[in-house]
C-alpha positions as CSV (number, residue, x, y, z in Angstrom):
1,X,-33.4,68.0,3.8
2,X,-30.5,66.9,2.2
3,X,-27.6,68.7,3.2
4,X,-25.9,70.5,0.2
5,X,-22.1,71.5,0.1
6,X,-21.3,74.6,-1.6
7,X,-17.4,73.2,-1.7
8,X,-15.9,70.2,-1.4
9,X,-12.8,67.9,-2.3
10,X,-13.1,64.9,-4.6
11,X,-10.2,62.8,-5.5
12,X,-7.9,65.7,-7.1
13,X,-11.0,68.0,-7.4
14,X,-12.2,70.8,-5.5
15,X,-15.9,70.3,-6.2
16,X,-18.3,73.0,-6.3
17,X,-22.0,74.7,-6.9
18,X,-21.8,76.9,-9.7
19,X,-23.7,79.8,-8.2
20,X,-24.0,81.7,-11.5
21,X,-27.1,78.9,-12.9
22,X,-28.9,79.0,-9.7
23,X,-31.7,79.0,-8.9
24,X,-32.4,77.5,-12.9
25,X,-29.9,74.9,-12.8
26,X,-27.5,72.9,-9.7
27,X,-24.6,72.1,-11.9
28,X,-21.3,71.2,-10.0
29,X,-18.2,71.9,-11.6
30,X,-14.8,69.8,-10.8
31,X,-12.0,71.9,-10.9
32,X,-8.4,70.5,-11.1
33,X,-6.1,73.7,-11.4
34,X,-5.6,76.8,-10.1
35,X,-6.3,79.5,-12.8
36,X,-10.0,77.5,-13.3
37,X,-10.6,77.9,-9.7
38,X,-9.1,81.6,-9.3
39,X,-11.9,82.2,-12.2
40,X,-14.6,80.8,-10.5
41,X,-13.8,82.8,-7.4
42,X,-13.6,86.0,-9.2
43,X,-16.9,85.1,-11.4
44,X,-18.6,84.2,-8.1
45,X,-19.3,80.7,-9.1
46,X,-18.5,80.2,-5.4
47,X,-18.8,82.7,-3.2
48,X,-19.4,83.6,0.8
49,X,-16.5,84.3,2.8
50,X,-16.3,80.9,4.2
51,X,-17.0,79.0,1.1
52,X,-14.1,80.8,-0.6
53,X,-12.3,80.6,2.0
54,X,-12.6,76.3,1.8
55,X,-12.0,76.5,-1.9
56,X,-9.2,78.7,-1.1
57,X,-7.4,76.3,1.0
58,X,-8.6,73.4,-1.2
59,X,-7.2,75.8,-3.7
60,X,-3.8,75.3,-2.5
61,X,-4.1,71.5,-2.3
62,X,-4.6,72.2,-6.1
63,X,-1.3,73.8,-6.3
64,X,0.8,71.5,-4.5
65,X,-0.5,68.2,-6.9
66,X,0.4,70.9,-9.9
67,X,3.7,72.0,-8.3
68,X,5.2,70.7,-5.3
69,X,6.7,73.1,-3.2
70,X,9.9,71.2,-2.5
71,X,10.5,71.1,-6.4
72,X,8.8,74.1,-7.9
73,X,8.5,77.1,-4.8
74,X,8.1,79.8,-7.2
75,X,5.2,78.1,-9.0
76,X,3.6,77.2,-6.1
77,X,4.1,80.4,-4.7
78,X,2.6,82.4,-7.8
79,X,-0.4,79.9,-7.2
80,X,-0.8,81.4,-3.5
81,X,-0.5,84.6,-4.6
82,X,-3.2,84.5,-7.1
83,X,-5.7,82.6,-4.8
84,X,-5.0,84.9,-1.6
85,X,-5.6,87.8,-3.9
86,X,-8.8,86.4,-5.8
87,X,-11.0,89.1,-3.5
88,X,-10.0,90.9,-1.3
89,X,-12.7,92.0,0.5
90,X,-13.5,88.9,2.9
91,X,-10.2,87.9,5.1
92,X,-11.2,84.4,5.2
93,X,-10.2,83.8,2.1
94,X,-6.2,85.3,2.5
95,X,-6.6,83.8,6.2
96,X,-7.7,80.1,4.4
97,X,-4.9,80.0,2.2
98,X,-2.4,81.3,4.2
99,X,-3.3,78.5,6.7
100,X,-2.9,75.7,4.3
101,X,0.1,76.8,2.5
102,X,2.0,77.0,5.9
103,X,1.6,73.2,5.9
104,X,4.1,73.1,2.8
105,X,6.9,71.6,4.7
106,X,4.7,68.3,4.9
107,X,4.2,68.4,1.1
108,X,0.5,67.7,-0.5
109,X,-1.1,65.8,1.7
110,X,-0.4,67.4,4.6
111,X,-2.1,70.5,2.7
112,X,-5.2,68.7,1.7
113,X,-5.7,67.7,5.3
114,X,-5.4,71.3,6.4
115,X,-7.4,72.4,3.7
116,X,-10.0,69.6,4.8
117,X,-10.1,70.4,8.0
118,X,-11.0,74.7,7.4
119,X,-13.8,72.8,5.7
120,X,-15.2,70.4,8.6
121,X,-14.6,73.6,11.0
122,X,-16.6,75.9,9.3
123,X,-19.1,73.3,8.6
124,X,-19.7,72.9,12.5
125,X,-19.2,76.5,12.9
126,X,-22.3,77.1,11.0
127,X,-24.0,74.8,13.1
128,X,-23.0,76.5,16.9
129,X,-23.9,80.0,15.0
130,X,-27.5,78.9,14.6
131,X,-27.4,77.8,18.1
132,X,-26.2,80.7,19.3
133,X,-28.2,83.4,17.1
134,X,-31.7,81.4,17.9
135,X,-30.7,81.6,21.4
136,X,-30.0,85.4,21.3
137,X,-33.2,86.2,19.0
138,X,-35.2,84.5,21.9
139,X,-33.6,86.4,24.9
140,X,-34.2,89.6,22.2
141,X,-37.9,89.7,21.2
142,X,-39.4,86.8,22.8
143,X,-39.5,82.7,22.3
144,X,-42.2,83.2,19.6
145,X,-42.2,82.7,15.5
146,X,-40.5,85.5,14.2
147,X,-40.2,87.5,11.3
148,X,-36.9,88.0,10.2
149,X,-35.3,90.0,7.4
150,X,-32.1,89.6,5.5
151,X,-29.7,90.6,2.5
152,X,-27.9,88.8,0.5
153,X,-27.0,85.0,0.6
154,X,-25.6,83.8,3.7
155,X,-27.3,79.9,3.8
156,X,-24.9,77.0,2.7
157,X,-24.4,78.3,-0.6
158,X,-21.8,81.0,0.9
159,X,-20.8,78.7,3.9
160,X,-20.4,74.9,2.5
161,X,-23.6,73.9,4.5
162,X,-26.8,75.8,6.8
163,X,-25.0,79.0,6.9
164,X,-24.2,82.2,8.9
165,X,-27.3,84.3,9.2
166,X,-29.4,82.3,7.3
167,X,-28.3,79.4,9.0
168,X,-30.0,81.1,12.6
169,X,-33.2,81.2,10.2
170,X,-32.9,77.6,9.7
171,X,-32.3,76.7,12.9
172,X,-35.3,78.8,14.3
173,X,-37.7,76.9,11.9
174,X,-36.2,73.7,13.1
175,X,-37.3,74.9,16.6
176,X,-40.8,76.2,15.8
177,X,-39.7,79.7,16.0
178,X,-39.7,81.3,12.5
179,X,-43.2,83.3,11.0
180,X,-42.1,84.4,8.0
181,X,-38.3,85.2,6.1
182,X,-37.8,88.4,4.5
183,X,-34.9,88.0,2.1
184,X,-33.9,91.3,-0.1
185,X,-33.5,90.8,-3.6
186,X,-29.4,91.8,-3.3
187,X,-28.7,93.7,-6.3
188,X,-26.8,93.9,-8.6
189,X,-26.6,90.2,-9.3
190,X,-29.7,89.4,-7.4
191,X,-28.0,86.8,-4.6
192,X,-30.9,87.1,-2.7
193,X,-33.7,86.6,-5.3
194,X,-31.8,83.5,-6.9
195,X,-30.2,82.0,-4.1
196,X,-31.6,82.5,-0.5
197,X,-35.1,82.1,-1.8
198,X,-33.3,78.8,-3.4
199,X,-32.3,77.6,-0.1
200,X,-35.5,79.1,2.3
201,X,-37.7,77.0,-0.6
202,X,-35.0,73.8,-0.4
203,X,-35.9,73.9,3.6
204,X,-39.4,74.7,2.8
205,X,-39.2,77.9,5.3
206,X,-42.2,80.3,4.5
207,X,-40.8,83.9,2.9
208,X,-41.4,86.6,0.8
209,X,-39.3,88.3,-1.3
210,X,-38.5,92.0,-1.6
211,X,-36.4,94.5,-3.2
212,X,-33.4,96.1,-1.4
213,X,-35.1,99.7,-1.2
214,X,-38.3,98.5,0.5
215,X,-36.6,96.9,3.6
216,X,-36.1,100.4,5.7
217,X,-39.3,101.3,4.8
218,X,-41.1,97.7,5.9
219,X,-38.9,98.0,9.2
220,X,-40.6,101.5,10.0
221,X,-43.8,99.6,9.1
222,X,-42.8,96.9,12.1
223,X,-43.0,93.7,9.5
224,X,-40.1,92.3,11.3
225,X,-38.6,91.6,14.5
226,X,-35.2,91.4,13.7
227,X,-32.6,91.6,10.9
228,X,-30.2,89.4,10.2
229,X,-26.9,89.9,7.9
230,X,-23.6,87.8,7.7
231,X,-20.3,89.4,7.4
232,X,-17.1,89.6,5.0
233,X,-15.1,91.0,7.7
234,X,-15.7,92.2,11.1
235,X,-13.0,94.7,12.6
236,X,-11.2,95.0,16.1
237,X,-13.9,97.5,17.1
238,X,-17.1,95.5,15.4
239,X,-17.5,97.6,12.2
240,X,-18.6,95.0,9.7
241,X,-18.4,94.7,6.1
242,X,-21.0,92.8,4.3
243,X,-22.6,93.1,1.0
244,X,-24.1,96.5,0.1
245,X,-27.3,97.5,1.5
246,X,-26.9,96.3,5.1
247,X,-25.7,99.9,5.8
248,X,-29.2,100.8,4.4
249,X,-31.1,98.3,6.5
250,X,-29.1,98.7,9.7
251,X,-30.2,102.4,9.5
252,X,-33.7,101.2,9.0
253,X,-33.5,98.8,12.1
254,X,-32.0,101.5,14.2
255,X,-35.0,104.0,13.6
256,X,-37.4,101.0,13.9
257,X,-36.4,99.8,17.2
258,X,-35.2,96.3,15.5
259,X,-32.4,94.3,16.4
260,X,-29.8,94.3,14.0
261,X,-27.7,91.4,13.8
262,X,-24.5,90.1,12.6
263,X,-23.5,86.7,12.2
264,X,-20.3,85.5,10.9
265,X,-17.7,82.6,12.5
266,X,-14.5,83.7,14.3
267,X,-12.6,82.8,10.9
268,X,-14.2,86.4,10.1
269,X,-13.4,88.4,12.9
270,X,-10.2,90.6,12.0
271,X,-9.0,92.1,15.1
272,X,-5.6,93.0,13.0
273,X,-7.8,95.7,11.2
274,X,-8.6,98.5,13.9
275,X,-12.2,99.8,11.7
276,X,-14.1,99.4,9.0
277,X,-12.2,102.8,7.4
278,X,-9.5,100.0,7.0
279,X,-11.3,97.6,5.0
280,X,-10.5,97.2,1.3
281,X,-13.8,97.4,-0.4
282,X,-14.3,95.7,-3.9
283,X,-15.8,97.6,-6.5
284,X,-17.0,94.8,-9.2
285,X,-17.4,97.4,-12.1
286,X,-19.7,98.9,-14.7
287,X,-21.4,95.9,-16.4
288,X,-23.0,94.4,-13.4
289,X,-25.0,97.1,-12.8
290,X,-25.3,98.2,-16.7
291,X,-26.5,94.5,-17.8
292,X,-28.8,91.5,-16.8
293,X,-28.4,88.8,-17.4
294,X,-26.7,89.4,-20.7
295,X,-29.3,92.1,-21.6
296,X,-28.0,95.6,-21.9
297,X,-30.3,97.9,-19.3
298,X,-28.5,101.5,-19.1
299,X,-27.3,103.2,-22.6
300,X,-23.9,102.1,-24.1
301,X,-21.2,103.9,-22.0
302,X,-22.8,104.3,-18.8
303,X,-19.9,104.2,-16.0
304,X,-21.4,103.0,-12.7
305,X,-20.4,102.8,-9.1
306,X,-20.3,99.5,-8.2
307,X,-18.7,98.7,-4.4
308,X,-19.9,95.2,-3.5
309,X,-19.7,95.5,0.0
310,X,-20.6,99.0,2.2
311,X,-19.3,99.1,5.9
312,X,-21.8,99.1,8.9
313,X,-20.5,101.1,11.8
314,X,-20.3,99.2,15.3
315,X,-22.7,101.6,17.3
316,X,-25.2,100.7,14.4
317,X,-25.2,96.9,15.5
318,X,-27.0,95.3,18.0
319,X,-24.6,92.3,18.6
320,X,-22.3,90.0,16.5
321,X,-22.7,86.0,16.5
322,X,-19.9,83.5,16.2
323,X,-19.8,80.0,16.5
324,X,-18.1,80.7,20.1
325,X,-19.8,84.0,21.3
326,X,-22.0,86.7,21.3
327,X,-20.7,90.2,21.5
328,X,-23.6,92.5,22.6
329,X,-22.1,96.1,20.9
330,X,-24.7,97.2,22.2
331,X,-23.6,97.1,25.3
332,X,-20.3,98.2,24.9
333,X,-19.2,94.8,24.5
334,X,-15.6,94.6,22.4
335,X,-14.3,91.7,20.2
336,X,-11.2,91.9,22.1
337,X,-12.7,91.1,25.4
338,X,-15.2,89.1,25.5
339,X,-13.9,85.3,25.8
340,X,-14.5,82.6,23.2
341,X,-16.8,80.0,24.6
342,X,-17.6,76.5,23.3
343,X,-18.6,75.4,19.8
344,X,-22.2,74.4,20.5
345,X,-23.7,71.6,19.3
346,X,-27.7,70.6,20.5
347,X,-29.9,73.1,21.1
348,X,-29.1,73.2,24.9
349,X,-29.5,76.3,26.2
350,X,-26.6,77.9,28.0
351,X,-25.8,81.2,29.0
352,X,-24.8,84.0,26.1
């Protein structure tokens, strides 16, 4: 397969799938300012914390060719500000562009190459997380094909290429290992129906598709061996926010006797944030949830709750992947303590 980036640079472009056409149409769009690509964040034309976290920092690239800081700080500034603050759910993004901007003193190539290398490092994180999450899923249930459950999209769509979680998926069909995927649907916007059956088809994994409130229920039924679920941000003491419904299936897991899985890079990890109580969580409004696809489904007026993110408490998760670590909560195991180890690279196994 073709490797697909979700973000990229192009000659005084950030580049990017337009998530919104999937899985109908792969458009890119070039961007070449700011308040297009603050738009396409906030539209979730790109989206995943680590893809917006590249287009972030490619973001501020963007700024620098518009306004150089030497000449026009405020301007530049103001651009910061509104890319930081396009969500503020996922800390990669505010972590991405904070990075880059601190390279202002060199001017804007000395921001482009920050901002180019967030993207290479998350690219090869996504790679050592697969490594690391087949690895674990073995020592878990067994080196056998698996069936494997998730919400969302969290393939190269949300991470510029393979993925967090669904990039362990890809890496245990690329080893033999993988029976069936079990992507949810995802509402309200239907992430999972239009994009990670986009990708599992792309790699020509085998999966079935099916909606959020069936995937406790199918757990209690045993139809899989483990869940897998990426992250927005994971706290000091492993509470993890990630898109809504992963509270719902983590409760499932825990009265199935599944695993229950998180798998995010370091650039995710937040040990400045204590818990998940501290965690900001986006609420995306009425019309999501009241329309489809421009049809109107709920009767003019209808107010809806609509938080796009729930939190999943620590003692609820089985372990936490990075691309340098596992951290078995589990077992009592705390972000804090347990040392970073190498970004992995072949599918040599080493002790996790």
């Amino acid at each position: 397969m073709v490797p697909l980036r979700s973000v990229d640079w192009d000659d005084g472009a950030v580049v990017i799938v337009d998530q919104t056409l999937l899985p109908n149409e792969l458009r890119h769009l070039r961007i070449t300012n700011v308040s297009h690509l603050v738009g396409a964040i906030k539209r979730l034309a790109v989206r995943g914390a680590p893809s917006i976290g590249v287009a972030g920092a490619l973001g501020v690239a963007l700024a620098a060719r518009t306004h150089p800081p030497a000449d026009q700080a405020q301007a530049f500034d103001d651009d910061v500000h509104a890319l930081r603050s396009a969500r503020p759910t996922a800390v990669n993004l505010a972590r991405a562009v904070d990075r880059a901007a601190g390279a202002r003193g060199g001017g804007y190539h000395a921001i482009l190459a920050e901002g180019l290398a967030i993207r290479d490092e998350e690219i090869a994180s996504c790679w050592s997380m697969g490594i690391y999450g087949s690895e674990l899923l073995i020592e878990l249930t067994g080196e056998r094909p698996q069936r494997l459950m998730t919400i969302c999209n969290t393939g190269g769509l949300a991470a510029v290429e393979r993925g967090t979680a669904l990039g362990v998926i890809q890496t245990m069909l690329e080893r033999g290992l993988l029976a069936e995927a079990i992507p949810l649907e995802t509402r309200p916007l239907l992430q999972g129906g239009r994009l990670t059956t986009w990708e599992l088809a792309r790699m020509g994994a085998p999966f079935r598709l099916i909606v959020d409130s069936a995937g406790p229920f199918l757990l209690a039924q045993g139809a899989a061996d483990a869940v897998l679920v990426g992250a927005d941000r994971v706290a000091a003491n492993g509470d993890t926010a990630n898109k809504v419904g992963s509270f719902s299936l983590a409760l499932g897991a825990r009265n199935a006797g599944v695993p229950f899985i998180v798998v995010a890079p370091e650039s995710s990890m937040d040990l400045d944030t204590p818990s998940g109580e501290m965690i900001e969580i986006e609420d995306r409004g009425s019309e999501e949830v009241t329309r489809a696809w421009r049809e109107t489904i709920a009767p003019l007026g209808t107010k809806a709750i609509n938080p796009a993110f729930d939190i999943t408490p620590h003692e609820m998760i089985t372990a936490v992947v990075t691309d340098r670590r596992v951290i078995r909560l589990d077992r009592g195991e705390k972000l804090s303590e347990v040392p970073l180890g190498p970004l992995r690279t072949s599918h040599r196994r080493s002790a996790i």
